[in-house]
C-alpha positions in Angstrom: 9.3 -2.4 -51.4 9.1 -0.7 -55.2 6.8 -1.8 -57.4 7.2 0.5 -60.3 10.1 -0.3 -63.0 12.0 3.1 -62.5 11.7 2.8 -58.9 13.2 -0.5 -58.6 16.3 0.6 -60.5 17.0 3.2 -58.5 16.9 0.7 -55.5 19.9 -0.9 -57.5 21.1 2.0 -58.1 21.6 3.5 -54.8 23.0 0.5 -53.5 25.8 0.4 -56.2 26.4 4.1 -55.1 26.3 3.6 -51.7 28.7 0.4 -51.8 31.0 3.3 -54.0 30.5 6.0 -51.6 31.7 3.9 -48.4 34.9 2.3 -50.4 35.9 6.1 -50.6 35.1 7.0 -47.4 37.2 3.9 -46.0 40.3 5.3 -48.3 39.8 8.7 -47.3 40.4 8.1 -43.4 42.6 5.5 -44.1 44.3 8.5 -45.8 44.0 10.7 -43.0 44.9 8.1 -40.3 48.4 7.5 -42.2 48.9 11.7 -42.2 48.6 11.3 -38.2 50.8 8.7 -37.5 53.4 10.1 -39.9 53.6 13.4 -38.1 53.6 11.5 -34.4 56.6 9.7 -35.7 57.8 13.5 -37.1 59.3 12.1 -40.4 59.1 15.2 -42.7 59.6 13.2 -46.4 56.6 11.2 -45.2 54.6 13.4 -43.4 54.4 15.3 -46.9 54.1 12.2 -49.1 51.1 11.0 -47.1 49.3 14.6 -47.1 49.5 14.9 -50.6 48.1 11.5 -51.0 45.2 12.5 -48.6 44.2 15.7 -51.0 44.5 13.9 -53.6 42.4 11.4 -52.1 40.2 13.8 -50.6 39.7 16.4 -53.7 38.7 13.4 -55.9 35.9 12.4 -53.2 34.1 15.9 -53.1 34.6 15.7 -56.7 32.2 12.9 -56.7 29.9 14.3 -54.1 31.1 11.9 -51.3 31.7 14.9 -49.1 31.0 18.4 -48.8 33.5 20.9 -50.0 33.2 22.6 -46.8 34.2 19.4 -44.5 37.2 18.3 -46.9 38.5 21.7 -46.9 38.3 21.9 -42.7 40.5 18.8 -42.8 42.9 20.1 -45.2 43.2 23.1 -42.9 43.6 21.3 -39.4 46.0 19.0 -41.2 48.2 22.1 -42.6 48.2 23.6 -38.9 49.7 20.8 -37.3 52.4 19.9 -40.1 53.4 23.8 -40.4 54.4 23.5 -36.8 56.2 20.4 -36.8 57.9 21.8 -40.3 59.1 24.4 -38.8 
């Protein structure tokens, strides 16, 4: 355990971030699981709703160092693919 005063706050203070960091990890595949079954049940209006909502979602959680750049926009990308050809 810490002993020093600087290293015992920053045990509190990864543990606040890390509490942060799952809660927008959770909404982020929650996000991404509603994108899926919008586009198995091949309703454009929501299909579209529910992907903006997961960038939006997703942007803000790179944004905060959450994830890499690089993995949100390979999700972004996979997603586009498989609306474009249902859109179509």
């Amino acid at each position: 355990m810490a002993h020093s005063k600087s290293a015992l706050k920053r045990v509190r203070q990864n543990e606040s971030r890390r509490f942060r960091n799952r809660s927008i990890r959770s909404a982020v595949k929650t996000g991404y699981k509603k994108v899926l079954t919008s586009i198995e049940s091949n309703n454009k209006d929501e299909i579209q709703e529910n992907y903006r909502k997961f960038v939006s979602l997703l942007d803000r959680a790179v944004k905060k160092n959450v994830f890499h750049k690089n993995f949100a926009a390979r999700k972004k990308s996979n997603l586009s693919k498989k609306i474009n050809t249902i859109l179509k």
